[in-house]
N, C-alpha and C positions, 0 to 999 in steps of 0.2 A: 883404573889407575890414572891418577895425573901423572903425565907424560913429562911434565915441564921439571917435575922436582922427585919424580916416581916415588909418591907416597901413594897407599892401596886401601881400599875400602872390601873386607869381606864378607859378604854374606850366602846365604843358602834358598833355594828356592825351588819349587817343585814344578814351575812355568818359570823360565829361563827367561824369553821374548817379554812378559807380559809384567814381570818384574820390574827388567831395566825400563822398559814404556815407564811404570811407574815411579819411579827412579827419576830420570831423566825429567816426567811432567811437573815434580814434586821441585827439583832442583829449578828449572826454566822459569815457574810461576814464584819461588823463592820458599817455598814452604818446607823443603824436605827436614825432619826432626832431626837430623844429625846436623850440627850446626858447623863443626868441622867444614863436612865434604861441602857444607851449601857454602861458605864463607869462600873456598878453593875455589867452587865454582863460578862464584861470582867475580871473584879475581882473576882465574885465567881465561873462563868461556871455554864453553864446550868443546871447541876443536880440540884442547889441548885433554881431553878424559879419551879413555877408550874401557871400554866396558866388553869384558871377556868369558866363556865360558871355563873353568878352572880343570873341573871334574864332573864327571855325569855318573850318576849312584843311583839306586832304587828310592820310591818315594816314601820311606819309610824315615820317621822324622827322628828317630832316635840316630837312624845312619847318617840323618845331612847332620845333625846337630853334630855328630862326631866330627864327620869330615870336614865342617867349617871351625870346628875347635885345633881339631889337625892345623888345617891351613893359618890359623889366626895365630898359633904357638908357635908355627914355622917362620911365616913373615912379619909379626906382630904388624898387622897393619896401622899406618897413623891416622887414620879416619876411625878408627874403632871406637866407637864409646866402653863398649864393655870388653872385656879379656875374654870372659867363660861366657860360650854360648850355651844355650840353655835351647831345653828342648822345646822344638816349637806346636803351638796348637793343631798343626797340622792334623785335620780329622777329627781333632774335638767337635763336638756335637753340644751347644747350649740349649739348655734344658727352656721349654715354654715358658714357664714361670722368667727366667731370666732375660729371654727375650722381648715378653713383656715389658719388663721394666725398662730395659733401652730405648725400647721405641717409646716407651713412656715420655724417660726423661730427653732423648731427642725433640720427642714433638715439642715439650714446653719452651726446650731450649730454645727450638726454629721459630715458636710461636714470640717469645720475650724478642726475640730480633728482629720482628717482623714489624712487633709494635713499635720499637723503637722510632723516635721521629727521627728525618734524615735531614740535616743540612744540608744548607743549598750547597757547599762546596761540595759534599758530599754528592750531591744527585748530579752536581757537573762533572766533578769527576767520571763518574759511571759514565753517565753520556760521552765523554771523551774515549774513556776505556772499549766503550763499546762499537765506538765510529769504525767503518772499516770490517767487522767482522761477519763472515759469512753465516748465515743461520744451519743448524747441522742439517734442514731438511731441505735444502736450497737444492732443485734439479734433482728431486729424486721425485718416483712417481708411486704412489700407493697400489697394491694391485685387486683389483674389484673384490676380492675376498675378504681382503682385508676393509674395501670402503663397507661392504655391505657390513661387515662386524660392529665397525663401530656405528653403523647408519640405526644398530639393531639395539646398540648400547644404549643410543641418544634418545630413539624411538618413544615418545611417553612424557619426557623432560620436561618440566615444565618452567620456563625463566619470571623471574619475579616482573615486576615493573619496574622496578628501580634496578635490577640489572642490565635490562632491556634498553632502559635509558643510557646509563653506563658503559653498554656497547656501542649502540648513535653516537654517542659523544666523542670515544677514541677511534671511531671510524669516519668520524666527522675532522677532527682533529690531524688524521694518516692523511686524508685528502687533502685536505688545504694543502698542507706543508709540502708534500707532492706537488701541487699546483705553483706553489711558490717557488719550489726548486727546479720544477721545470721551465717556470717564468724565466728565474732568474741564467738557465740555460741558454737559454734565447734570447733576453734582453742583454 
């Protein structure tokens, strides 16, 4: 609910926590598919939403679908895209054959973006986006079972020459600029 004008957003969900994470990461990064609630969010900022548990039901998606139908007819929320909730995939099961084809058509997708060449604005950008961010394995520590798994995985590997070279280069490359930053620490 935005609080500032209490217009309500409702939906249904069978992890409650792991929803609104979802929700809230989709809205902060700007991407959530309700263009509404992102539009609010971007105008009032967070402080002003609160996100609530309504009703707690069985996981059975014929019952949320009702019960967020319930709630959407009672409050007509103004965040709603749609009126009639419709029942969710909850439990469906896609057949081999069709998850094939997604990863299919994922990979090509990932792969045509990959190729794409990037402007320099573009690769500065990123570089700025990225300044400041902690990497997610920063201060954690692996635990021997885990090293020896992957020591076991690696075991055999064999690296090409030319990626071997391509490793020197960005580890030649992480050193300098190290060296430089620490220079410039000091000088």
């Amino acid at each position: 609910m935005n609080m500032r004008n209490h217009h309500m957003y409702i939906g249904s969900t069978v992890d409650f926590s792991e929803r609104w994470a979802k929700h809230k990461w989709l809205l902060k990064k700007g991407l959530h598919s309700n263009i509404h609630l992102q539009r609010a969010w971007n105008k009032d900022g967070e402080n002003l939403f609160e996100f609530s548990e309504v009703e707690h039901t069985d996981r059975d998606s014929k019952i949320l679908a009702a019960r967020e139908q319930y709630y959407t007819d009672l409050w007509k929320p103004e965040y709603a895209i749609r009126r009639e909730c419709v029942v969710s995939r909850l439990g469906c099961r896609h057949s081999e054959e069709t998850k094939h084809k997604m990863r299919k058509h994922r990979s090509e997708e990932t792969k045509e973006k990959m190729r794409k060449p990037k402007s320099e604005e573009h690769k500065k950008n990123m570089r700025i986006a990225k300044q400041g961010n902690i990497p997610w394995n920063k201060g954690k520590h692996l635990s021997e079972e885990y090293k020896k798994k992957i020591s076991k995985t690696l075991t055999g590997t064999k690296l090409s020459d030319e990626t071997k070279e391509k490793i020197s280069v960005a580890i030649k490359k992480v050193c300098f600029r190290r060296r430089l930053e620490s220079e410039a620490r000091i000088g």
